[in-house]
SERO-4910 file (N, C-alpha, C, O; in steps of 0.05 Angstrom, whole numbers):
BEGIN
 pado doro    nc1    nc2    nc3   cac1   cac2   cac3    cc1    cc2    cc3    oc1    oc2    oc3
  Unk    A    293    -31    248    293     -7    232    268      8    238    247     -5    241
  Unk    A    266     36    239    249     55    237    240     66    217    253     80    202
  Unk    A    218     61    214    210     78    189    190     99    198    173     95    215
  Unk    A    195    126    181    184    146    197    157    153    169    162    159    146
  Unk    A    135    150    179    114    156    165    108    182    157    105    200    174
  Unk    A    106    188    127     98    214    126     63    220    125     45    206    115
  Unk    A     60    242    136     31    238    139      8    232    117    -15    225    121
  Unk    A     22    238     91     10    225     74      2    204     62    -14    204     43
  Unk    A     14    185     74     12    153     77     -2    144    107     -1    119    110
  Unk    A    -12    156    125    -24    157    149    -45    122    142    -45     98    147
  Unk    A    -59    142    129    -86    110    114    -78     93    104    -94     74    103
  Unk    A    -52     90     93    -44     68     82    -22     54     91     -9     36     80
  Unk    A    -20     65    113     10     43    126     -4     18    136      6     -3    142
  Unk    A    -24     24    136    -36     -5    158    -38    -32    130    -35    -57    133
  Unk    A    -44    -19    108    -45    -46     88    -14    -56     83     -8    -80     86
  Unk    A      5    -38     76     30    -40     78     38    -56    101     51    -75     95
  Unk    A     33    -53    127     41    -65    149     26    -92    148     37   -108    164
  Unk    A      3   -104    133    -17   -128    137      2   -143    118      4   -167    120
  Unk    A     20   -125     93     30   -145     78     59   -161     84     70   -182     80
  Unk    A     64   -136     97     92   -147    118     85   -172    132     94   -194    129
  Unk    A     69   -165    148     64   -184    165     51   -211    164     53   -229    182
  Unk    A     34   -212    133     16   -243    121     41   -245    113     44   -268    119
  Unk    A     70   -237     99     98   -256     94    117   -259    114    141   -263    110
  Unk    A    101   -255    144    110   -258    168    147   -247    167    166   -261    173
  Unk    A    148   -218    157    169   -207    161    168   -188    185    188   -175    192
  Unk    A    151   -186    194    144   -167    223    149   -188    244    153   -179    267
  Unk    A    150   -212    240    155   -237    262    199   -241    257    216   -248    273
  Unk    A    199   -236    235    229   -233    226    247   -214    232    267   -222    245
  Unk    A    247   -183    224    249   -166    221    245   -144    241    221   -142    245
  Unk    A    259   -125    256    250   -105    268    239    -79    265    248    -60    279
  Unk    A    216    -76    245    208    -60    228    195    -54    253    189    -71    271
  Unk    A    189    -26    255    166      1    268    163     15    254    181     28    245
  Unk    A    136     17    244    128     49    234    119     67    255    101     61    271
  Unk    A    135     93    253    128    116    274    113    136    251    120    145    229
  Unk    A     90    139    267     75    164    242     92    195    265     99    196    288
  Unk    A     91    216    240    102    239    251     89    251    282    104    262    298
  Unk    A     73    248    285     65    260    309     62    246    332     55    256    354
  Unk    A     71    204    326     83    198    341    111    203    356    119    202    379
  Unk    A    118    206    335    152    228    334    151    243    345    171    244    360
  Unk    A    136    262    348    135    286    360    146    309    331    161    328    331
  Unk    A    133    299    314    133    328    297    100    327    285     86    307    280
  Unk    A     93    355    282     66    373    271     72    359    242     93    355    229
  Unk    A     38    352    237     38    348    209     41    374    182     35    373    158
  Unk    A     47    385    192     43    406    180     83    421    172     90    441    160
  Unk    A    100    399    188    128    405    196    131    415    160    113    415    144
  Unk    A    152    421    156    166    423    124    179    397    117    192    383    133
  Unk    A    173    393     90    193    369     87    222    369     95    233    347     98
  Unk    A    239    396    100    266    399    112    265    387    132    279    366    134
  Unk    A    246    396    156    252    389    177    245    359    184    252    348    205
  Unk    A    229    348    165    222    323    169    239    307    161    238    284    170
  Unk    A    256    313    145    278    297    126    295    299    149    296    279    163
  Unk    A    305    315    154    325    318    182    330    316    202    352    320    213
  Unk    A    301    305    213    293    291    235    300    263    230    318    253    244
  Unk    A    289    248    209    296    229    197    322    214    204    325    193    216
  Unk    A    345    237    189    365    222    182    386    231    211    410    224    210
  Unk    A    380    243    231    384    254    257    383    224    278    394    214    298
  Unk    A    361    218    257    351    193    282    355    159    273    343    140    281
  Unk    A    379    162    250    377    136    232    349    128    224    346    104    223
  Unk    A    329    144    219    306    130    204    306    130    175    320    146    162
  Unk    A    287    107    164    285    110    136    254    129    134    234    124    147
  Unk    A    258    150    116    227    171    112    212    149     91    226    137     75
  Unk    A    187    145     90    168    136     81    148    155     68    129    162     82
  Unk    A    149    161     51    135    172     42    119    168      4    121    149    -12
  Unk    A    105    197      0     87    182    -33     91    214    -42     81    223    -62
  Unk    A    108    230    -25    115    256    -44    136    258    -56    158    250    -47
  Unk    A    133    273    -90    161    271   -101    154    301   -111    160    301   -134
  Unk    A    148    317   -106    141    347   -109    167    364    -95    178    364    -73
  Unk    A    172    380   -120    196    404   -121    184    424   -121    185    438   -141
  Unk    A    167    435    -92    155    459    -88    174    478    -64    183    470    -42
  Unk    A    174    498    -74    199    515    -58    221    503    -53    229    482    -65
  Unk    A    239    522    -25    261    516    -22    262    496      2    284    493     15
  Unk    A    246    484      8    238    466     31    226    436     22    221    416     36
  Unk    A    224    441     -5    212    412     -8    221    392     -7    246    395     -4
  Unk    A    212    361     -7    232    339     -4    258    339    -20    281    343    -14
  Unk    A    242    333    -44    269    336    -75    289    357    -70    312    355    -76
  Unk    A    277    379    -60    305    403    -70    319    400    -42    343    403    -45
  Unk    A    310    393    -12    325    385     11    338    369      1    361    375     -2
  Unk    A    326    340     -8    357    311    -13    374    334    -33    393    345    -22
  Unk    A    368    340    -57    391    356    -73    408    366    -58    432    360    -61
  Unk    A    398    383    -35    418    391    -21    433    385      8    453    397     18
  Unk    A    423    371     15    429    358     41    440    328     48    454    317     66
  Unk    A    427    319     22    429    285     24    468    286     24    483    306     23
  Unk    A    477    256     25    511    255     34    513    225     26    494    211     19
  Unk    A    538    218     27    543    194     19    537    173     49    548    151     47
  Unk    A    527    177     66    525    166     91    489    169     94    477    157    112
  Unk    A    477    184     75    451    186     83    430    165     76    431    153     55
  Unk    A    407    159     96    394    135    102    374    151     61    380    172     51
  Unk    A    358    135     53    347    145     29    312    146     37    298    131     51
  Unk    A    308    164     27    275    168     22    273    144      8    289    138    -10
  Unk    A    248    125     16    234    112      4    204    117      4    187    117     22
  Unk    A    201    123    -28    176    140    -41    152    112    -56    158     96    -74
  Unk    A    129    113    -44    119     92    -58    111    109    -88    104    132    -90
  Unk    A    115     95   -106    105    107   -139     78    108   -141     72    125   -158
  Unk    A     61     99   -132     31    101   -136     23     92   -105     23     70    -94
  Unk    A     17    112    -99      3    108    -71    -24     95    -75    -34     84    -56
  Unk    A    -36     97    -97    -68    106    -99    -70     73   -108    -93     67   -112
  Unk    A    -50     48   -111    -50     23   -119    -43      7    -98    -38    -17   -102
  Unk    A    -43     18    -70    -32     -3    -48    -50    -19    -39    -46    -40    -26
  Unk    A    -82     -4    -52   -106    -22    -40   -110    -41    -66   -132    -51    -72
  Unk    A    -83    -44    -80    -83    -74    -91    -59    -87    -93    -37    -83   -102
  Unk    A    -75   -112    -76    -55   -133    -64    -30   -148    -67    -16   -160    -50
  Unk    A    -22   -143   -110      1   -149   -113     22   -133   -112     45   -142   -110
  Unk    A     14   -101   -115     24    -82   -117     37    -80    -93     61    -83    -92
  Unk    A     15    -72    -61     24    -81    -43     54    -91    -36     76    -82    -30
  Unk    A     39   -119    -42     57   -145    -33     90   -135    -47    112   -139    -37
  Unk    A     83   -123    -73    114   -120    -80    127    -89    -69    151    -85    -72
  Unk    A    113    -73    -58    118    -51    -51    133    -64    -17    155    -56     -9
  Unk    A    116    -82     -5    133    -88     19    158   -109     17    172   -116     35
  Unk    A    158   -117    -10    180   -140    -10    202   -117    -20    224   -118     -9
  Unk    A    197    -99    -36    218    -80    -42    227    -62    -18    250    -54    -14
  Unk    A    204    -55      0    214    -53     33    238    -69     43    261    -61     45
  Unk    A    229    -92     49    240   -105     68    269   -115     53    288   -122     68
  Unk    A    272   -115     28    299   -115     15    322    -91     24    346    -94     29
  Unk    A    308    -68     24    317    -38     27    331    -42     55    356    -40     59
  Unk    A    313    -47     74    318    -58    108    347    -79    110    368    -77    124
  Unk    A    338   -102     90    356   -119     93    387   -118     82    407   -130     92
  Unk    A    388   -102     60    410    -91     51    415    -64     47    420    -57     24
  Unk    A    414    -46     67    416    -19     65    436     -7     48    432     10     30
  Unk    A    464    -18     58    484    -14     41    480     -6     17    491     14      9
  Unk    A    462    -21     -1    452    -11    -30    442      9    -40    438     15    -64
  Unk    A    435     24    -11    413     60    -13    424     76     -6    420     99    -14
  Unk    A    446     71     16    461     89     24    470    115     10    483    111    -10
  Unk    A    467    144     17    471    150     -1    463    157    -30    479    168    -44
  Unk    A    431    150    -43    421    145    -69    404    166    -66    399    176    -88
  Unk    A    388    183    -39    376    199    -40    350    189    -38    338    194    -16
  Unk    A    339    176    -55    312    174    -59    317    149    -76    334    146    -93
  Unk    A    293    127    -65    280    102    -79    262    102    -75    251    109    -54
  Unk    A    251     90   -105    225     88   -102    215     63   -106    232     48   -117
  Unk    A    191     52   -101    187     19    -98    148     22   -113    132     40   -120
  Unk    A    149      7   -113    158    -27   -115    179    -29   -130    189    -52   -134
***
């Protein structure tokens, strides 16, 4: 699975990724995080076009925004775009708690559940974890 980094999680994928990997689900699992401009999109893209890149490319979006600003933002794009076939935004709820360790740990076990049974998101738009 792909997970497509939004740039606002840039600094914090790497603790996210240390927690994956000390419950040796990165030795399990085919998890990649692609940050956007490994992608080949500008950090600066709209959340439309990032969402749509996304779900273009079977990735899951990663991100810590839940902001309903204009007609481009994440929230009002899933409102209108999301489908019963669509992969789901997974939104961490407190970004600003990943630099603690249980929080973490349950933010990647609520990951790697999401990965392992997709079927369950399909479609939901947006989850948020832990």
């Amino acid at each position: 699975m792909i997970i497509l980094v939004d740039h606002h999680l840039e600094g914090y994928i790497v603790l996210l990724q240390g927690a994956l990997a000390n419950e040796g689900w990165l030795d399990l699992l085919p998890i990649h995080f692609v940050l956007l401009e490994e992608a080949g999109l500008a950090i600066n893209s709209s959340d439309r076009v990032v969402w749509q890149f996304a779900q273009q490319r079977q990735m899951i979006l990663l991100t810590a925004n839940r902001k309903m600003k204009g007609k481009d933002s994440l929230e009002q794009t899933i409102r209108e775009e999301n489908t019963s076939i669509s992969l789901p935004v997974v939104t961490i709820g407190r970004v600003d708690r990943l630099s603690n360790r249980e929080y973490r740990e349950q933010c990647a076990a609520r990951l790697v559940e999401i990965i392992l049974y997709p079927e369950t998101c399909i479609g939901v738009g947006r989850v948020f974890i832990p």
